[in-house]
PDBQT receptor file of N, H, CA, C and O in Angstrom, charges set to zero:
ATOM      1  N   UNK A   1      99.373  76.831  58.594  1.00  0.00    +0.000 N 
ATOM      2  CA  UNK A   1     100.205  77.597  57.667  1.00  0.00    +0.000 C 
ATOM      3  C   UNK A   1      99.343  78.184  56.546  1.00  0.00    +0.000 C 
ATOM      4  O   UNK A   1      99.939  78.866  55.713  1.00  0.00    +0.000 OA
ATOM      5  N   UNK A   2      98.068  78.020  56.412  1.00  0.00    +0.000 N 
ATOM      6  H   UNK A   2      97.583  77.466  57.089  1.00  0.00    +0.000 HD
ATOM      7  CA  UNK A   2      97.365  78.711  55.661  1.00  0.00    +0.000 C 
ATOM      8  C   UNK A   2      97.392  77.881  53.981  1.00  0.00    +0.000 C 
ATOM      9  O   UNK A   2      97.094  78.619  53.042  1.00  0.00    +0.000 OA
ATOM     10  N   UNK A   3      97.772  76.265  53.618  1.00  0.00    +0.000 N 
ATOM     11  H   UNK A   3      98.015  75.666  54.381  1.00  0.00    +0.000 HD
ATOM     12  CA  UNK A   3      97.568  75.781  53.382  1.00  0.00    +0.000 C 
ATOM     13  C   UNK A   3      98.411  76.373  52.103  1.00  0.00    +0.000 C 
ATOM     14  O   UNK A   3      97.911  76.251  50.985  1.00  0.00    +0.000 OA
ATOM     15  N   UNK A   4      99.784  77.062  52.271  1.00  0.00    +0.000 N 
ATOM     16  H   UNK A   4     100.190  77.161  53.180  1.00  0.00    +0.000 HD
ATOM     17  CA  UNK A   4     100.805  77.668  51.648  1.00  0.00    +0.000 C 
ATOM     18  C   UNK A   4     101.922  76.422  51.747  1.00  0.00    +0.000 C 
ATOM     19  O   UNK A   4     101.871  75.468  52.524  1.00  0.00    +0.000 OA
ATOM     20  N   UNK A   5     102.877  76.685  50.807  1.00  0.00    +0.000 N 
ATOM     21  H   UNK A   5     102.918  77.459  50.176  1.00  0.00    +0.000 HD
ATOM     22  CA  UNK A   5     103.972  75.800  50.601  1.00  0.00    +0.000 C 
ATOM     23  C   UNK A   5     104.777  76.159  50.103  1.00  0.00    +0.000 C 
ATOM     24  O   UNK A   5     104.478  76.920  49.183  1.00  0.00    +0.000 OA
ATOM     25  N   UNK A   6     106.635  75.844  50.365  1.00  0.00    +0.000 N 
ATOM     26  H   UNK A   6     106.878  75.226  51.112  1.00  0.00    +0.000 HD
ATOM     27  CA  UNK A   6     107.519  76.543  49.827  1.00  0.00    +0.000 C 
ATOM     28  C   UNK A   6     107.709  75.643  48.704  1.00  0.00    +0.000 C 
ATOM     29  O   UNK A   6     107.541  74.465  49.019  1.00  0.00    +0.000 OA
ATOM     30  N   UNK A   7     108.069  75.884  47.242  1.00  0.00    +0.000 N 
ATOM     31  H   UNK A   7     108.206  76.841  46.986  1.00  0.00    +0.000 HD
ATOM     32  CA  UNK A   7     108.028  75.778  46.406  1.00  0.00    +0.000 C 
ATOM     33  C   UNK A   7     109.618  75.756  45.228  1.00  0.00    +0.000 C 
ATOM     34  O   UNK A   7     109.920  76.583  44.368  1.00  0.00    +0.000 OA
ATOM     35  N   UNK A   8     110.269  74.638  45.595  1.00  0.00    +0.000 N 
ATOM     36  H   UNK A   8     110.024  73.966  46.294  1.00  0.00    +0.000 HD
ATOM     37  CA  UNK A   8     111.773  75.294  44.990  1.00  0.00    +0.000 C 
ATOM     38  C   UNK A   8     111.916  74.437  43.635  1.00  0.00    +0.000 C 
ATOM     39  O   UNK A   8     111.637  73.243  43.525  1.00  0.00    +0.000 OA
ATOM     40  N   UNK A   9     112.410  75.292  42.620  1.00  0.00    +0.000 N 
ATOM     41  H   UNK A   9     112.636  76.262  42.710  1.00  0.00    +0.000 HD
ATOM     42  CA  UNK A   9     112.704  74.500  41.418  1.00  0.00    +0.000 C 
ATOM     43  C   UNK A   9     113.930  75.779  40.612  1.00  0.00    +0.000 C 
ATOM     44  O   UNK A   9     114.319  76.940  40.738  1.00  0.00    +0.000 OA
ATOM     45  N   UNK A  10     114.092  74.731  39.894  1.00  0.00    +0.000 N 
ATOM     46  H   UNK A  10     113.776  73.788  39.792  1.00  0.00    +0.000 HD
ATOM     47  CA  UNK A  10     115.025  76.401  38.965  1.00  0.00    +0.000 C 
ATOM     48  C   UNK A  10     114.653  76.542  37.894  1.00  0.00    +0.000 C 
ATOM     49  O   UNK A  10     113.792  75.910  37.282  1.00  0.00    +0.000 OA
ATOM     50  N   UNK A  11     115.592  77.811  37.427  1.00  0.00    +0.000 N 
ATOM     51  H   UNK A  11     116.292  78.324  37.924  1.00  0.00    +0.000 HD
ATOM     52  CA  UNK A  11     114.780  78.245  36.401  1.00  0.00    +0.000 C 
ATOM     53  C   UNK A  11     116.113  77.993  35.035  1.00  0.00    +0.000 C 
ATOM     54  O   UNK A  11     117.262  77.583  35.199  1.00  0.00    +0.000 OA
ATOM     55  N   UNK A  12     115.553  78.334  33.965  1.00  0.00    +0.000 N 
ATOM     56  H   UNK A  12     114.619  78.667  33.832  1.00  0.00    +0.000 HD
ATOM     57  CA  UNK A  12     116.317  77.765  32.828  1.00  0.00    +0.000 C 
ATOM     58  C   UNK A  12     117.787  78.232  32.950  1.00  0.00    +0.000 C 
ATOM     59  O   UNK A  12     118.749  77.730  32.369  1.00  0.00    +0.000 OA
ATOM     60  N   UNK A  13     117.800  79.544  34.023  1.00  0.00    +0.000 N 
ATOM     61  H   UNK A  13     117.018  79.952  34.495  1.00  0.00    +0.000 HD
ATOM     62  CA  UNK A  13     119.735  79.714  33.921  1.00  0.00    +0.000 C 
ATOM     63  C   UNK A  13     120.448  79.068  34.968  1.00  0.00    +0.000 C 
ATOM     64  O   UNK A  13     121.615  79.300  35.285  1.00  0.00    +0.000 OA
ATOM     65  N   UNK A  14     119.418  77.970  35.658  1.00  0.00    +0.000 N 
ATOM     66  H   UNK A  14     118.470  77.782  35.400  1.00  0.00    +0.000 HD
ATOM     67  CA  UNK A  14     120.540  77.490  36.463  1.00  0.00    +0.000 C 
ATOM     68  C   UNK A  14     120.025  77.595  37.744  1.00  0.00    +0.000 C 
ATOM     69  O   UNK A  14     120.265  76.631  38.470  1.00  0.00    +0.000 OA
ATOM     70  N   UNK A  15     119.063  78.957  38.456  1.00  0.00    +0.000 N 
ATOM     71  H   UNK A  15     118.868  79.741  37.866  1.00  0.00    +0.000 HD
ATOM     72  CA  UNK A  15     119.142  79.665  39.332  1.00  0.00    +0.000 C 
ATOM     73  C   UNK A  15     118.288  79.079  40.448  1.00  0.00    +0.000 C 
ATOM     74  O   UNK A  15     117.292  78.662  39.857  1.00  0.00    +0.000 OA
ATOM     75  N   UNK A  16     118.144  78.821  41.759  1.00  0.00    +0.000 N 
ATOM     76  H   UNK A  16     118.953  79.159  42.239  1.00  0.00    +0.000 HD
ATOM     77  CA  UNK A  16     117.083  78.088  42.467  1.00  0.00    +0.000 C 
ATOM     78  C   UNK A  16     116.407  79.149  42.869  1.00  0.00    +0.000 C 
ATOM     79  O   UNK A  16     117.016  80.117  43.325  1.00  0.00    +0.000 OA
ATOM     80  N   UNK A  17     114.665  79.136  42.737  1.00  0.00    +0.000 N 
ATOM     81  H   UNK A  17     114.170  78.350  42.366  1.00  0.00    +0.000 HD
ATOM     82  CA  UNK A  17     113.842  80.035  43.092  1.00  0.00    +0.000 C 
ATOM     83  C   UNK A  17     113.163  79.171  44.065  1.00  0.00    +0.000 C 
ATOM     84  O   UNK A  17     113.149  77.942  44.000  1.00  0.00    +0.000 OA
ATOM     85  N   UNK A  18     112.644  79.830  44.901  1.00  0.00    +0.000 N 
ATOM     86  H   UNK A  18     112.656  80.828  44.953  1.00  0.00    +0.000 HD
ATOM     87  CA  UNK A  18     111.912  79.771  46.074  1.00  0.00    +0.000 C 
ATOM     88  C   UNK A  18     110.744  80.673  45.903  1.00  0.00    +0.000 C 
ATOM     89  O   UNK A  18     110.897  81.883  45.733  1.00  0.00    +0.000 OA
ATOM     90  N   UNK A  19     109.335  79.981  45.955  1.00  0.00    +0.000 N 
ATOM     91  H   UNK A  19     109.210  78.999  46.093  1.00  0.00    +0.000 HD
ATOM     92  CA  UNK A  19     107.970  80.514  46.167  1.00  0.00    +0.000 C 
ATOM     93  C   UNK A  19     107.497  79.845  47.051  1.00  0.00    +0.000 C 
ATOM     94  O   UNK A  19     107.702  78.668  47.349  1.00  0.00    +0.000 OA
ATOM     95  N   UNK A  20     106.568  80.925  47.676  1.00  0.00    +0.000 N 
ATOM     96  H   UNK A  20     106.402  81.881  47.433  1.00  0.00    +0.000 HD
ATOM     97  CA  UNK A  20     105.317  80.428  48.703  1.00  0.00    +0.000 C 
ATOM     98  C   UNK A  20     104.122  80.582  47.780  1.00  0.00    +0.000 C 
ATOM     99  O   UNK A  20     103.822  81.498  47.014  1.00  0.00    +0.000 OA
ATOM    100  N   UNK A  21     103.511  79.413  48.069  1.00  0.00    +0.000 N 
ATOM    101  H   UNK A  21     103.754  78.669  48.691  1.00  0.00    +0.000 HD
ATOM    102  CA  UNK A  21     102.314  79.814  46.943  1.00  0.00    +0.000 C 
ATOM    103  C   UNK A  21     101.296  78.846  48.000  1.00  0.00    +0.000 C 
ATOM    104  O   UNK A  21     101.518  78.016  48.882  1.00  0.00    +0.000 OA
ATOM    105  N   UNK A  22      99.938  79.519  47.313  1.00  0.00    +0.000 N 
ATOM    106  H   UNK A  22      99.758  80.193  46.597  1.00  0.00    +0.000 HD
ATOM    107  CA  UNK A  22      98.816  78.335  48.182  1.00  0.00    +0.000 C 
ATOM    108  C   UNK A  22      98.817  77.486  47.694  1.00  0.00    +0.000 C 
ATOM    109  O   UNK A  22      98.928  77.797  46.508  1.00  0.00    +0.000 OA
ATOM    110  N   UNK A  23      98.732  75.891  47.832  1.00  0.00    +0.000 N 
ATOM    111  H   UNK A  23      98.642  75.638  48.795  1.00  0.00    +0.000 HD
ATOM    112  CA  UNK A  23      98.831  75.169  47.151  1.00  0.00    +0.000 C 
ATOM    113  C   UNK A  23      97.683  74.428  46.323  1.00  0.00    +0.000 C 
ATOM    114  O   UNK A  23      97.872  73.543  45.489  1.00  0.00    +0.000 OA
ATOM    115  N   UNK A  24      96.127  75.108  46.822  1.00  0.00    +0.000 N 
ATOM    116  H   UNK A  24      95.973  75.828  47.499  1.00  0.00    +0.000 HD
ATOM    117  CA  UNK A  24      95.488  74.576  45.812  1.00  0.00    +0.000 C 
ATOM    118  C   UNK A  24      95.352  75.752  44.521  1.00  0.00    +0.000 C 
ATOM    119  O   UNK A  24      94.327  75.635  43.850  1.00  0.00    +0.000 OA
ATOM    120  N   UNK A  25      95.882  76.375  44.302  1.00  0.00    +0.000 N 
ATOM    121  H   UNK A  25      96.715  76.470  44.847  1.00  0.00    +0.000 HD
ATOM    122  CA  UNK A  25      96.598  77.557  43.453  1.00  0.00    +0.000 C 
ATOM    123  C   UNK A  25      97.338  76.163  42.457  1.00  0.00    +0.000 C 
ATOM    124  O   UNK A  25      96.991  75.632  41.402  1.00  0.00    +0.000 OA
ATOM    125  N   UNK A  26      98.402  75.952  43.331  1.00  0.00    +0.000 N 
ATOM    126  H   UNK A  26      98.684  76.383  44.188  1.00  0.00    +0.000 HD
ATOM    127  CA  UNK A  26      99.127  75.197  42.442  1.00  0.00    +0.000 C 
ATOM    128  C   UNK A  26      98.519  74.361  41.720  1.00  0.00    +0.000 C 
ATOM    129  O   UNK A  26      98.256  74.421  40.519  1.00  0.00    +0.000 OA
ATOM    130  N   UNK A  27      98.194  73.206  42.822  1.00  0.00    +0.000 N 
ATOM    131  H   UNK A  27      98.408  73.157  43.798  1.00  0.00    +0.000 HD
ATOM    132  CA  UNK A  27      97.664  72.157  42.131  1.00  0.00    +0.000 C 
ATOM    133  C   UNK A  27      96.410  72.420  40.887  1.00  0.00    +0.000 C 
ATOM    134  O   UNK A  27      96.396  71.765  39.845  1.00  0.00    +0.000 OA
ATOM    135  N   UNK A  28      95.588  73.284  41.153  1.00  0.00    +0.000 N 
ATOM    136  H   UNK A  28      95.600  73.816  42.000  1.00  0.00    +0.000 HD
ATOM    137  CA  UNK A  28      94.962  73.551  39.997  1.00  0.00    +0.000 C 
ATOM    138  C   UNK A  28      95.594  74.036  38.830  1.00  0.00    +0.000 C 
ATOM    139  O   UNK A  28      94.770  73.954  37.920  1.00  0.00    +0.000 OA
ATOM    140  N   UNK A  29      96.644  74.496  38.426  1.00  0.00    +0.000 N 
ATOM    141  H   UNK A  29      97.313  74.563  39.166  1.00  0.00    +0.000 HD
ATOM    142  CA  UNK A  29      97.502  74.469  37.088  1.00  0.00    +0.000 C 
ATOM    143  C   UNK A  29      97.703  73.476  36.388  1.00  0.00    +0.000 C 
ATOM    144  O   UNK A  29      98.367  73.518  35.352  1.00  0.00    +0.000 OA
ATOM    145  N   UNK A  30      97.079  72.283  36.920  1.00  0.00    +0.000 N 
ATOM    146  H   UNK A  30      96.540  72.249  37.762  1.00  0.00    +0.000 HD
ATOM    147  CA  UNK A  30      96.985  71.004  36.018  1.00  0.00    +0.000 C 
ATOM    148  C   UNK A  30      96.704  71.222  34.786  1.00  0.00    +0.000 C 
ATOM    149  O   UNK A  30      96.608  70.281  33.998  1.00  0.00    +0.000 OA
TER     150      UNK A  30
């Protein structure tokens, strides 16, 4: 899968977002 991940959380109005993001992208936002 290219070391991508779906990503769901919401956002302050309530709303559920869905991202694909790479995940050592993510994890480096530490």
């Amino acid at each position: 899968d290219g070391g991508q991940k779906l990503v769901r959380f919401y956002d302050p109005s309530g709303n559920l977002i869905e991202v694909r993001t790479p995940w050592d992208k993510f994890v480096n936002r530490e």
